[in-house]
N, C-alpha and C positions, 0 to 999 in steps of 0.2 A: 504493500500500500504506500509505504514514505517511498518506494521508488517508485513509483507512479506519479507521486506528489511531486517530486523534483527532477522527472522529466520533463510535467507539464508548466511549471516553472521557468525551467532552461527552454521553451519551446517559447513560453509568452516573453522573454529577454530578450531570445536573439527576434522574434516579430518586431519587438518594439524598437530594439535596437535596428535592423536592416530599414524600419519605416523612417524613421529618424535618418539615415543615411540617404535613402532617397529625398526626401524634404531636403537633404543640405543639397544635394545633388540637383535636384529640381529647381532648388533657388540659385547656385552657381550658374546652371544654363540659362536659366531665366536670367540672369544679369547678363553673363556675355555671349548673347545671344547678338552683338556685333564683334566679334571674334576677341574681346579685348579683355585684358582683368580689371577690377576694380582702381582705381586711383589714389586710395587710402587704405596706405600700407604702414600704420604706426606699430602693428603689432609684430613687424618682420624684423623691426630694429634693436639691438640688445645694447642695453646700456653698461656702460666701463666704469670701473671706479677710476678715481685720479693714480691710482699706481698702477695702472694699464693701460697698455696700447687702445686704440678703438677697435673693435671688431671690424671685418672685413667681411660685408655683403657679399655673397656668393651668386644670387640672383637680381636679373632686370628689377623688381617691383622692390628686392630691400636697399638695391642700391640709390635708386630713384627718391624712397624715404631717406635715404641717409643723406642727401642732396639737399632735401628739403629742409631737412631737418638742423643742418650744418650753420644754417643763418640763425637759430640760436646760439651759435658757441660764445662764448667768453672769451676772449683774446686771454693769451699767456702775458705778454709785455704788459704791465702796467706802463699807462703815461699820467703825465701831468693836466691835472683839467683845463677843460675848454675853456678860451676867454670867448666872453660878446661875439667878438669879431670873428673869432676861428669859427666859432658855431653858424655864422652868416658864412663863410667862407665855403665849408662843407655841406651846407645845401646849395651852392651854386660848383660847387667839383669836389662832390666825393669823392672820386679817383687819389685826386693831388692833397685835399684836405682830409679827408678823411682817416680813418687808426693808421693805414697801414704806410700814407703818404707823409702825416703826421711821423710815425714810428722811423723811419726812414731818416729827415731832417732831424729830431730832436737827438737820435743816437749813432748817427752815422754822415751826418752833414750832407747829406746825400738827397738828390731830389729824384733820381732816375729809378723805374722801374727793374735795375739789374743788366749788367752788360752782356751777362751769358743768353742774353735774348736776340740776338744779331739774327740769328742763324733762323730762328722761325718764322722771317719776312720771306718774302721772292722777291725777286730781279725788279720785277715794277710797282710794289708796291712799297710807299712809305710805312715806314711803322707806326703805330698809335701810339705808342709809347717811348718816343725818340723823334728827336729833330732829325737827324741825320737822313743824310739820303740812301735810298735803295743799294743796293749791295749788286753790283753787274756780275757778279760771278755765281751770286746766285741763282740757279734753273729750274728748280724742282717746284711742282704746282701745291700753290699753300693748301688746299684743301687735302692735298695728301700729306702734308705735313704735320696739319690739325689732328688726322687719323691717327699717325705715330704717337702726337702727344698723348691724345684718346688713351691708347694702349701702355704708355709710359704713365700716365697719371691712374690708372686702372691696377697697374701693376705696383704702382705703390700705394695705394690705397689713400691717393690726397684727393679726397673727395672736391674742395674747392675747385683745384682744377678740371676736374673729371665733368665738374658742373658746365665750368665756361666753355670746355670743348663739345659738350654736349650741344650745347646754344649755338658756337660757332659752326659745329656740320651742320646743322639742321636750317641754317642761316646761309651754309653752301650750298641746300638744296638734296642734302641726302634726308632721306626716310627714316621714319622711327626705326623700320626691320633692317635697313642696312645699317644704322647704325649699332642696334642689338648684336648683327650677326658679329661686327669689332670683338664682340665677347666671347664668343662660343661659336662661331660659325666661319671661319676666317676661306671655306672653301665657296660662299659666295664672292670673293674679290680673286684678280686673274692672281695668275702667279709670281708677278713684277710685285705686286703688292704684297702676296703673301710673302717673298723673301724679305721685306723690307719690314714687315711688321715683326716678323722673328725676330732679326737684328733688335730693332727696339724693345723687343721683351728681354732678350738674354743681355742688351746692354743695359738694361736696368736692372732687372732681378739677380742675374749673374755675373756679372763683369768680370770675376776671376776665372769663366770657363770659356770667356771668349776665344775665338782660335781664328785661325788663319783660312781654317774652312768657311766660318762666319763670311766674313769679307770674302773671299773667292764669291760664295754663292750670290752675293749681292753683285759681283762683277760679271756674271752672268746678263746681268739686267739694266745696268749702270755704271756710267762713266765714275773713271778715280775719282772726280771731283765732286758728281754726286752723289757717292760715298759717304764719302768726307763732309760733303752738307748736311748730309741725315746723321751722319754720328754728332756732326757739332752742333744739329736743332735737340736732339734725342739729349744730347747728355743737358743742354740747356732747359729741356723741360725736367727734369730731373733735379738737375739744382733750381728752378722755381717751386718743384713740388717741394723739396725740403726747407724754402726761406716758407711758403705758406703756412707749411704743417710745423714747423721748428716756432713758429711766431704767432701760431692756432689763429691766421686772417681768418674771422667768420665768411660764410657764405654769401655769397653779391645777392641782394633781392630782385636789382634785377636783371639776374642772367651776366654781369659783366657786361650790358647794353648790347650784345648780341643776338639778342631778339629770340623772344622764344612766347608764344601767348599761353595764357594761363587757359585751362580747358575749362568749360563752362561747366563741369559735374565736379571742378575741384573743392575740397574744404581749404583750400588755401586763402589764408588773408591777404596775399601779396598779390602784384600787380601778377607779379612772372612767378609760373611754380614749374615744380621738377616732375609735380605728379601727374604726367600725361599715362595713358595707357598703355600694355604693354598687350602686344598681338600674342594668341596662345599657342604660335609656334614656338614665342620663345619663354613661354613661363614657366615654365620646368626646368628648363637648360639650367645647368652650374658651371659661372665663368671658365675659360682653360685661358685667360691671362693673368686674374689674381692668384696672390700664392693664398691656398686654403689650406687648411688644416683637414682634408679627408676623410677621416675618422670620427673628427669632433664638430660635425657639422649640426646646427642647430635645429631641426625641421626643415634642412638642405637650402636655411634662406644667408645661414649666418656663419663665420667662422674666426676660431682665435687667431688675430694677426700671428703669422709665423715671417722667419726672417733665416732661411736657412742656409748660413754661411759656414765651412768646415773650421774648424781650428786654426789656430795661424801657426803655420810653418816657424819653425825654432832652430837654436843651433845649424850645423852643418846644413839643413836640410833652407835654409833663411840663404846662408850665404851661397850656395849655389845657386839658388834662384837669381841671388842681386846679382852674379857672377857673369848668369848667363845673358844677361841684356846687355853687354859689352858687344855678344855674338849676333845680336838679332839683326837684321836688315826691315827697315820702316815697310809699313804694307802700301803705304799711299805716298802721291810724290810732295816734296818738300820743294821747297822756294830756294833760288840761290841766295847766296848771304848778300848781293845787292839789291835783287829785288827787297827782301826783307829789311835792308835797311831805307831801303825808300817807301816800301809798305807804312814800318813801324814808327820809324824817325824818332823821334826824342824817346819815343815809348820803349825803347832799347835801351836809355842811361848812358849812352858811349859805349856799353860791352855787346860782344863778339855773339852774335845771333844764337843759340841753341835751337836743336832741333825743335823741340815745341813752337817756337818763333817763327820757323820756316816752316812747319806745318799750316800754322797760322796763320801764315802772307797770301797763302793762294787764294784767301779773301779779304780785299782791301779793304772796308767799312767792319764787315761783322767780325772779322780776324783781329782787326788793332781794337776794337771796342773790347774782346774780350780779354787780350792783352792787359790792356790797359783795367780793365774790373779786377783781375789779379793782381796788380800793382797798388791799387785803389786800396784792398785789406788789407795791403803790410804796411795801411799811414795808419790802418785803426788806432788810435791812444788808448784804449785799455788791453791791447793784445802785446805783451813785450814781446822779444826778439825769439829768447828762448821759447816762450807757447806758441808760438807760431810755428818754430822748426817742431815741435811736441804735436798739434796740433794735424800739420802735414803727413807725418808717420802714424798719428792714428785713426786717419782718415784716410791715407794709401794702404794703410794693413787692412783693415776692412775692404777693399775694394780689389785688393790685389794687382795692383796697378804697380808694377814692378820697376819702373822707367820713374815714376813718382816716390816709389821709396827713394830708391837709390838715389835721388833729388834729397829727400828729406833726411838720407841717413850723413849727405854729406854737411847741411845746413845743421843739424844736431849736434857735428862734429868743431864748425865754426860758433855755435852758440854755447858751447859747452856743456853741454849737458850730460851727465855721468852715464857710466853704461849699467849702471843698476835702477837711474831714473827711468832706462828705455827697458828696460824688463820689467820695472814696475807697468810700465804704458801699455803692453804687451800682456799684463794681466788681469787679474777681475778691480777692475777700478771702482765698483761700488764699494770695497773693503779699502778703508785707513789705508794711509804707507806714510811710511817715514822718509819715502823717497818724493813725494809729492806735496807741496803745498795745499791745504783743502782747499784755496778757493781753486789752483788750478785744477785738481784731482774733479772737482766738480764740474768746472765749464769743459772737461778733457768728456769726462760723462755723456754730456749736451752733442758734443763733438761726433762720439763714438758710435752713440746712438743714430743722430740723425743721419752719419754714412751710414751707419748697417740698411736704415729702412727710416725713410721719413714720418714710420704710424710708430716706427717702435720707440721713438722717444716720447715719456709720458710726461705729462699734466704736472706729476708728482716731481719728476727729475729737474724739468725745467722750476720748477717754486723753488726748489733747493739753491739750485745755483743764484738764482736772483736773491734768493736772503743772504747771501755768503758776498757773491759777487757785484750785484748791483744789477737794473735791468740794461745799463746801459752796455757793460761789460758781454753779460749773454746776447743781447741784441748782435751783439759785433762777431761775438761767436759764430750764432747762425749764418752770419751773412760768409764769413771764412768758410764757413765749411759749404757751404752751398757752391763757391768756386771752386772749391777744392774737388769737391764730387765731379761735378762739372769736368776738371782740369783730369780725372782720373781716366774718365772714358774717354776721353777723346786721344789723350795720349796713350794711349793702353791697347785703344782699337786699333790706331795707327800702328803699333809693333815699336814705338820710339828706343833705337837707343844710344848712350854717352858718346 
């Protein structure tokens, strides 16, 4: 009898329960009964405490929220409040006045948007963020360049920018689904594009595993030169994603003025939202540009930032590496040392061009602007001589940019800095050393973090160094390392060596 009772039991569960699944079933169809999913996606988003990275959306709909959602954040820099004037100032150009224009002047004398931005113009268009004129040696069509960004801001998980490329293709005229496919579908774009998007993933994500086949394959499709544009836009977006996400710029409302209209089913209060629909070919997809965590995927919308770089090479196994870039022959062509001195002209100081230099000449405008953004953070005043050669080393160990040690291990050598300081730098720098000073042990933190991955430095790290070091000090930080990153792939891609 009681087994009778608790069949009929388990028989009225699963009814009630399969009726229920139809009802949610029948209301999902009945919503995207025009192919599309809902637009209000807050439940896809998983919140971080401040001693954690942000998670990284794994799908269309959580990444979309994550966008949205972004124009709440709290900047990391504290500034000094607004007078009168500034607050009039920044309703007529938030761009120039606004935190991050502001942030810029007060801690870096600096009014310009970052030099490692040259490279992401074309030949005839002027920049929006630069007087200077068009770059002629520039070829490559901006819309495909936007795309790389897309993939290089996707793959680091700085959503700000992932936002304003969003805006900018859909502003070039590409589709909600071609742009989804950027994520998960890379065999709708031919195959000039697919080698070029690869490039852009593995020079972000991986920079220590690039190789010689990388480049071949892209020489397949593409001149030396535009090459060498696309590593020097790619590694530029890359150091913008880290000055964003290092200095937590909130989300633009609207769009970064690249045009993007708000949907008329959104609950957004802003003019411009992120939350347009997503077709349901691709609402299942999980990104194959962000790095996810596989395993630890939250309801397949969400995952813990990972940041997976191997150990750093030690001992013998260090010095053969720096050894072996004596032996390398560059992958892309370099400038003669007169061109380059008429490229770079004062931006030389009187000395003897380095490879880097004559990498850099073969584009007159975006080559010496970048030059020159690298010279620009060895005036920072709170960055002395020695953190900055400290600074270069552990921001080339992270990247494996081997051409850039050996740069940094000789500037170490000239700064003095003991060889038990540079094994400390080399170790877990969250823990004390009596080789480090804390305020530098802590902006080296900032440093280390933001090369490994621009989501992996936290909320938590950056408040430290600012109580220790000042906001002005970490500001100058970010902005070092942001060139530095920059300065790794491009030399790195190239094969540069002494």
């Amino acid at each position: 009898m009681k087994t009778t009772q608790n069949r009929n039991r388990l028989r009225v569960a699963i009814t009630v329960s399969f009726t229920m699944i139809l009802g949610e079933l029948a209301s999902d169809l009945a919503f995207s009964q025009d192919n599309t999913t809902p637009t209000n996606n807050a439940s896809l988003v998983m919140k971080n405490l401040p001693n954690q990275p942000r998670y990284t959306p794994a799908t269309r709909d959580a990444m979309k929220q994550y966008l949205e959602d972004l124009k709440q954040r709290t900047p990391r820099i504290p500034l000094p409040q607004q007078s009168e004037d500034e607050k009039k100032l920044e309703l007529e150009d938030p761009r120039t006045y606004g935190y991050e224009g502001r942030l810029r002047r007060i801690y870096l004398m600096d009014t310009t948007t970052g030099s490692y931005s040259g490279f992401s113009g074309s030949s005839g268009a002027r920049s929006s963020a630069t007087s200077l004129p068009p770059d002629p040696a520039l070829t490559l069509d901006y819309a495909f360049k936007v795309r790389l960004f897309w993939i290089a801001a996707r793959a680091n998980n700085c959503q700000y920018c992932l936002g304003h490329q969003e805006s900018k293709l859909l502003a070039a005229g590409m589709s909600e689904d071609a742009i989804a496919a950027l994520d998960s579908d890379w065999g709708a774009f031919d195959v000039k594009e697919q080698v070029a998007f690869a490039l852009a993933k593995r020079l972000t994500n991986e920079p220590h595993l690039l190789t010689s086949a990388d480049i071949d394959a892209c020489k397949e499709h593409f001149s030396d030169l535009q090459i060498l544009e696309m590593i020097g836009s790619i590694a530029g977006n890359n150091a913008i994603n880290r000055w964003k996400e290092g200095t937590g710029v909130p989300q633009s409302t609207n769009g970064g003025n690249f045009g993007r209209s708000k949907p008329a089913d959104s609950t957004s209060s802003e003019e411009h939202s992120y939350l347009t629909p997503t077709s349901m070919k691709f609402v299942e997809r999980v990104s194959t540009v962000a790095v996810l965590d596989t395993e630890n995927l939250s309801l397949r919308t969400n995952s813990p930032t990972a940041c997976n770089r191997p150990p750093l090479e030690m001992g013998e196994e260090l010095a053969k590496r720096l050894a072996q870039v004596d032996a390398r022959k560059p992958r892309l062509p370099l400038a003669s040392d007169a061109v380059t001195r008429d490229v770079l002209g004062t931006s030389l100081k009187g000395s003897r061009p380095m490879q880097w230099h004559r990498l850099l000449a073969n584009f007159p405008v975006a080559g010496k602007r970048f030059v020159d953004g690298i010279e620009f953070t060895r005036s920072h005043d709170e960055l002395s001589i020695p953190l900055q050669a400290m600074l270069d080393w552990v921001v080339a160990r992270q990247d494996r940019a081997w051409y850039a040690i050996r740069l940094a291990d000789e500037d170490i050598e000239k700064a003095k800095v003991s060889k038990s300081t540079v094994q400390a730098l080399d170790g877990d720098l969250s823990q004390s050393s009596a080789h480090l000073a804390e305020r530098d042990r802590l902006l080296l933190i900032v440093a280390k973090n933001l090369a490994a991955s621009p989501i992996v430095l936290t909320d938590a790290q950056v408040d430290d160094a600012i109580r220790v070091a000042g906001p002005r000090a970490v500001t100058q930080v970010i902005n070092y390392t942001t060139f530095r990153a920059a300065f790794d792939r491009i030399t790195e891609a190239a094969g540069l060596s002494n």
